[in-house]
C-alpha positions in Angstrom: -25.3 35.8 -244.7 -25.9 39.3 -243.5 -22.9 41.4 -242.2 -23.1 43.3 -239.0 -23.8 46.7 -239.3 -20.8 48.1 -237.5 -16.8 48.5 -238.9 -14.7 45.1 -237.8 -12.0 45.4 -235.1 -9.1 46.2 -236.4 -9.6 45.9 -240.1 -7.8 48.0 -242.3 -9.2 50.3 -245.0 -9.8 48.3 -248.4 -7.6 49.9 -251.2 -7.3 53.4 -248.7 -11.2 53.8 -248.9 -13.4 51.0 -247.8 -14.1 50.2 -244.3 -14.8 46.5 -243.9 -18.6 46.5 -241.6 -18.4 42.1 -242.0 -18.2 39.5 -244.3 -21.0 38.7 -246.2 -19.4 35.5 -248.5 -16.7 33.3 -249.3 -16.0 31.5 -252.3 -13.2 29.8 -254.1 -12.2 33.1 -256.0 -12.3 35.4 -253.5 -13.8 37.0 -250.5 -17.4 39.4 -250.4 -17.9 42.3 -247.4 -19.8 45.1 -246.7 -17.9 48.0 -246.5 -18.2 51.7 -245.7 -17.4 54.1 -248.9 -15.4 56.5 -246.9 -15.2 58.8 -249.4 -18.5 58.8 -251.2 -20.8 57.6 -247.6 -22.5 55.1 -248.9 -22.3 51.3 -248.2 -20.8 49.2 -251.1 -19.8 45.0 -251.1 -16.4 44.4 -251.8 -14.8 41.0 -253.9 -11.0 40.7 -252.9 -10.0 38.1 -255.3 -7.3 35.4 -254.2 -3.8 36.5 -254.3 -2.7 34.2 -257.1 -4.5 36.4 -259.2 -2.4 39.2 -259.0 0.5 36.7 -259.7 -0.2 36.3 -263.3 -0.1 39.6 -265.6 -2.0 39.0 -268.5 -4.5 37.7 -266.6 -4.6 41.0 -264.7 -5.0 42.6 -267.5 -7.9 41.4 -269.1 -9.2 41.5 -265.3 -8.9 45.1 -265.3 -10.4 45.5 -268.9 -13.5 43.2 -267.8 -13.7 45.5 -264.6 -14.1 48.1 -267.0 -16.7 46.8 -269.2 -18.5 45.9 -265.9 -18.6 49.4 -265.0 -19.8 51.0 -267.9 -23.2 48.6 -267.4 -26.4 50.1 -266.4 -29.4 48.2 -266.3 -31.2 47.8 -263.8 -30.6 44.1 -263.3 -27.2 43.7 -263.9 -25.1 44.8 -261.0 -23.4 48.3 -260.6 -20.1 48.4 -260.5 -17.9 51.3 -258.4 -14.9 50.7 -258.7 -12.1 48.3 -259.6 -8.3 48.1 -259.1 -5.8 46.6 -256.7 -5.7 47.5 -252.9 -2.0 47.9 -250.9 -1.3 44.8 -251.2 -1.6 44.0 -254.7 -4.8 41.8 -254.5 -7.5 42.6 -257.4 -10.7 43.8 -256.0 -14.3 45.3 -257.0 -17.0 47.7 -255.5 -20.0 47.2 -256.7 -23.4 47.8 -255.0 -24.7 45.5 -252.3 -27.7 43.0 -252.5 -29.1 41.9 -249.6 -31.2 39.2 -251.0 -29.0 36.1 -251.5 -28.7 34.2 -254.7 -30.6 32.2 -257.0 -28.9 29.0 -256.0 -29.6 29.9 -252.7 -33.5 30.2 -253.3 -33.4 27.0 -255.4 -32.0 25.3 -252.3 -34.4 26.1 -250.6 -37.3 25.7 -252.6 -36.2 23.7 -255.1 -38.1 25.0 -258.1 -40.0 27.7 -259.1 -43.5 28.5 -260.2 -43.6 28.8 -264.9 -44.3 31.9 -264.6 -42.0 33.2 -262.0 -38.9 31.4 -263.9 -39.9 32.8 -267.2 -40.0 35.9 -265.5 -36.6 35.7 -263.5 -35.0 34.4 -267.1 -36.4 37.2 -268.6 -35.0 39.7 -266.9 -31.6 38.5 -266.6 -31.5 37.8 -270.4 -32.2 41.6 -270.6 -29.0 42.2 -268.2 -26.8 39.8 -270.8 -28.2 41.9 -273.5 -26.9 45.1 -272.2 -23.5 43.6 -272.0 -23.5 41.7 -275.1 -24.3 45.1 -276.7 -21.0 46.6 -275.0 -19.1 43.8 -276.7 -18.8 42.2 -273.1 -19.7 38.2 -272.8 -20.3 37.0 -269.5 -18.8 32.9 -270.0 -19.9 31.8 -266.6 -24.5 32.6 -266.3 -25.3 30.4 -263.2 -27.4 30.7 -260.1 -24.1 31.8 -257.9 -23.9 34.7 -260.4 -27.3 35.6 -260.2 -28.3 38.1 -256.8 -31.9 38.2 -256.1 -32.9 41.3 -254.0 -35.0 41.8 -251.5 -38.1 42.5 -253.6 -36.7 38.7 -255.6 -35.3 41.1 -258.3 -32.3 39.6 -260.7 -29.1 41.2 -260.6 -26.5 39.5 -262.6 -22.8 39.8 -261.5 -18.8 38.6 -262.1 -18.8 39.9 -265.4 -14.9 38.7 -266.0 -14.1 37.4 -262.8 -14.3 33.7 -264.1 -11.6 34.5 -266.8 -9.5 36.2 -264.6 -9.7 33.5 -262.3 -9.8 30.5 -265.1 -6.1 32.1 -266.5 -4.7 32.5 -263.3 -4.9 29.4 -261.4 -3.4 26.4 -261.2 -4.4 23.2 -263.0 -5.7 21.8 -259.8 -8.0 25.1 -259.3 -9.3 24.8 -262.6 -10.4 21.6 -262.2 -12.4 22.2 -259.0 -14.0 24.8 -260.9 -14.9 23.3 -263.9 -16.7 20.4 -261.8 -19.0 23.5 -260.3 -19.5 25.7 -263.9 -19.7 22.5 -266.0 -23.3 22.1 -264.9 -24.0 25.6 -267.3 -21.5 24.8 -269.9 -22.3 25.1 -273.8 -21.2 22.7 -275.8 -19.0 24.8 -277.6 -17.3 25.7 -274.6 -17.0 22.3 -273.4 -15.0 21.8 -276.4 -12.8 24.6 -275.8 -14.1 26.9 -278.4 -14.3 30.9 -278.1 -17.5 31.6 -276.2 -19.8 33.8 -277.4 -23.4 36.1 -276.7 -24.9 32.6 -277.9 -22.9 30.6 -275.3 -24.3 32.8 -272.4 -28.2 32.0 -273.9 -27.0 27.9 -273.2 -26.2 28.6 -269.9 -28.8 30.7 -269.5 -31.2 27.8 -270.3 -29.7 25.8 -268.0 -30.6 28.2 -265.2 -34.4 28.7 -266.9 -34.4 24.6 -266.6 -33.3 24.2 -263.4 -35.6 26.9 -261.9 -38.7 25.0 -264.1 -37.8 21.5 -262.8 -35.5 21.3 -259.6 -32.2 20.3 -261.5 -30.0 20.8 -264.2 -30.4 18.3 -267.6 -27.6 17.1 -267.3 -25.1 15.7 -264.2 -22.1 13.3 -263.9 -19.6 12.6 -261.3 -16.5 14.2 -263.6 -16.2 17.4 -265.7 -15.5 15.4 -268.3 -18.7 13.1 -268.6 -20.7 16.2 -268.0 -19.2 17.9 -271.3 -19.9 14.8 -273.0 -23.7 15.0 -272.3 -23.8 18.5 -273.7 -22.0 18.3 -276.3 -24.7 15.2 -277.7 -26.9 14.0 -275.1 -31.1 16.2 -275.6 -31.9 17.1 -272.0 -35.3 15.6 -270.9 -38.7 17.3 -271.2 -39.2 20.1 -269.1 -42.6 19.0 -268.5 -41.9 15.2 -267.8 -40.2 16.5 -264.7 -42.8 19.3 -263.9 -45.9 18.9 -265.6 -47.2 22.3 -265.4 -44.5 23.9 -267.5 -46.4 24.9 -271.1 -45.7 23.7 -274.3 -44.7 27.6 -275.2 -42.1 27.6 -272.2 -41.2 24.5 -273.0 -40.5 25.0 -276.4 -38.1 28.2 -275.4 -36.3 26.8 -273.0 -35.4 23.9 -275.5 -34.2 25.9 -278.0 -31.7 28.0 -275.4 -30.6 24.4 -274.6 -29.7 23.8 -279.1 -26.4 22.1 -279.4 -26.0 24.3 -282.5 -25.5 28.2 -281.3 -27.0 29.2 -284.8 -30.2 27.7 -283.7 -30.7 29.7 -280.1 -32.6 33.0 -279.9 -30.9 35.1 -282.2 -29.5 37.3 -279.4 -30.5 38.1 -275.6 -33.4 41.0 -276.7 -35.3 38.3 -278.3 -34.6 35.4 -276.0 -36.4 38.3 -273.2 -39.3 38.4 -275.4 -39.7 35.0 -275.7 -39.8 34.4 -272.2 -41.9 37.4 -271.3 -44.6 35.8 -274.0 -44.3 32.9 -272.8 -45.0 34.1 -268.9 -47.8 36.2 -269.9 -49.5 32.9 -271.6 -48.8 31.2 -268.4 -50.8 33.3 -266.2 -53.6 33.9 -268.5 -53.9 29.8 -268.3 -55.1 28.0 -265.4 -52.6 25.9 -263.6 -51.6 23.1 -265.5 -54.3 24.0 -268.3 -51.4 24.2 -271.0 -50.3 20.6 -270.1 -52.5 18.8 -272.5 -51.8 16.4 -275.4 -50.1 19.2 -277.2 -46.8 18.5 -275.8 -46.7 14.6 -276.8 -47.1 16.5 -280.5 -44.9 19.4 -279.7 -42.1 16.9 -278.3 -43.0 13.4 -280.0 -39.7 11.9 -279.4 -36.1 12.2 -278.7 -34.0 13.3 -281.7 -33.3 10.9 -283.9 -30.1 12.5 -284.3 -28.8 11.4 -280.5 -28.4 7.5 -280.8 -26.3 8.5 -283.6 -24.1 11.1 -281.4 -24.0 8.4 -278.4 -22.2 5.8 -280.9 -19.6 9.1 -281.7 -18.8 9.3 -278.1 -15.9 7.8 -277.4 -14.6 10.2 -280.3 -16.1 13.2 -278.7 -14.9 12.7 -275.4 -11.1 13.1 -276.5 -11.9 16.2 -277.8 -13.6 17.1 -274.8 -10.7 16.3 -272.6 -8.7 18.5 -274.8 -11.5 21.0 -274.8 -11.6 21.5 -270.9 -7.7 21.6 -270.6 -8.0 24.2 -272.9 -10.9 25.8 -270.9 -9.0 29.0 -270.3 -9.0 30.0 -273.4 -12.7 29.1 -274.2 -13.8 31.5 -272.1 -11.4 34.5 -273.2 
């Protein structure tokens, strides 16, 4: 959605400084416009967050540390960040710099997957972003296609660097739930069973984003937050390839091993998960469409792991930890 280009009747200033020109999103943590920087003349969008989360104080907090963090970020594909505090009211909000491109979910709605190359690319770039703020000591906890922008030249931008935790502490059990059911989809095991998350947990998610754009859909889906935690905590997600058969073996083979149930066994941090990718891409192109998807992926992949009929017959076990674990999802993600 694109905001008109003129100042909305009426509206007040944002925090004494921004001038609302239109709303440019909604979601179920807050509200996005496109304001005027009255003081610095340049256009910025704005994220009011909901009023409850002003309501709780350590929450807050850590909000206004994350903020911080945010700000302190410079590469080119993460998102700038202005400015952070609360306006008259109370209400949290952020200026950061505006993208006028939409999201990733928004493209893969609309085209429902994306060329090898292309994703590799994409995946790529944001793992460089992550790397950035993994370096600053900063985990992001919720990688997914809302959170990546695409601008208008289809460049990443990653944003909500701590607005999920903010928002996670906050609310009430009801809102957590509703937002679980969304973020589950990108969940690492070890979140789903309400451990710390970590740089490793973002590389998960991020391979759940890298598989959706390879394939048209995530690896895993169920009808309750609950089953979906289940699957990643022991289900192997299928092939990328037996969904879209021009993904190559070397793509394929990265975007499994984002997608390891044991974090020791991802990319040892976000630099080399970027170079993997980037490889990978380059031996994409250099191959003729589809030329990679011989025979050497029945050797590469020759069957499931042997290791997941045994984790099915654990499940029942599993899954009380995992309702445990996504009660305690809060804290997972601090």
């Amino acid at each position: 959605m694109k905001a008109k280009d003129e100042p909305m009747q009426h509206a007040p200033l944002i925090a004494g400084r921004y001038e609302p020109l239109g709303l440019l999103g909604a979601g179920g943590m807050g509200d996005v416009y496109l304001a005027e920087d009255r003081i610095l003349s340049r256009r910025v969008a704005v994220k009011l967050l909901k009023k409850h989360l002003a309501e709780d104080e350590d929450a807050l907090v850590r909000f206004r540390k994350e903020a911080l963090a945010a700000a302190s970020l410079s590469h080119p594909n993460n998102v700038r960040v202005f400015d952070a505090g609360e306006d008259e009211a109370g209400v949290p909000y952020i200026a950061m710099e505006p993208v006028p491109g939409g999201t990733l979910a928004h493209r893969l709605a609309r085209e429902g997957r994306l060329r090898p190359e292309e994703a590799a690319r994409i995946a790529a770039k944001v793992a460089l972003a992550l790397h950035e703020a993994h370096g600053k000591g900063l985990v992001h906890r919720d990688v997914k296609p809302q959170n990546v922008l695409l601008d208008e030249a289809g460049e990443p931008k990653v944003t909500d660097f701590g607005i999920a935790l903010a928002a996670t502490s906050a609310s009430t059990a009801l809102t957590r739930t509703a937002m679980i059911v969304g973020t589950a989809r990108y969940l690492s095991p070890e979140q789903a069973k309400g451990d710390v998350a970590t740089e490793k947990s973002d590389l998960y998610s991020l391979g759940i984003v890298l598989y959706e754009m390879l394939t048209g859909r995530v690896p895993f889906d169920a009808d309750n937050p609950v089953a979906l935690a289940l699957k990643h905590v022991t289900e192997q997600p299928p092939p990328p390839h037996s969904l879209a058969p021009r993904v190559s073996p070397a793509l394929e083979d990265a975007t499994l091993r984002f997608l390891s149930k044991r974090p020791e066994e991802r990319p040892r941090n976000a630099a080399v998960a970027a170079r993997m990718l980037s490889d990978a891409a380059a031996r994409a192109e250099a191959s003729p469409a589809g030329a990679e998807a011989t025979t050497e992926i029945a050797s590469t992949h020759p069957q499931r792991d042997p290791r997941a009929r045994r984790r099915r017959r654990r499940g029942l076990a599993v899954a009380g930890i995992l309702c445990a674990g996504l009660l305690a999802f809060p804290a997972a993600i601090a």
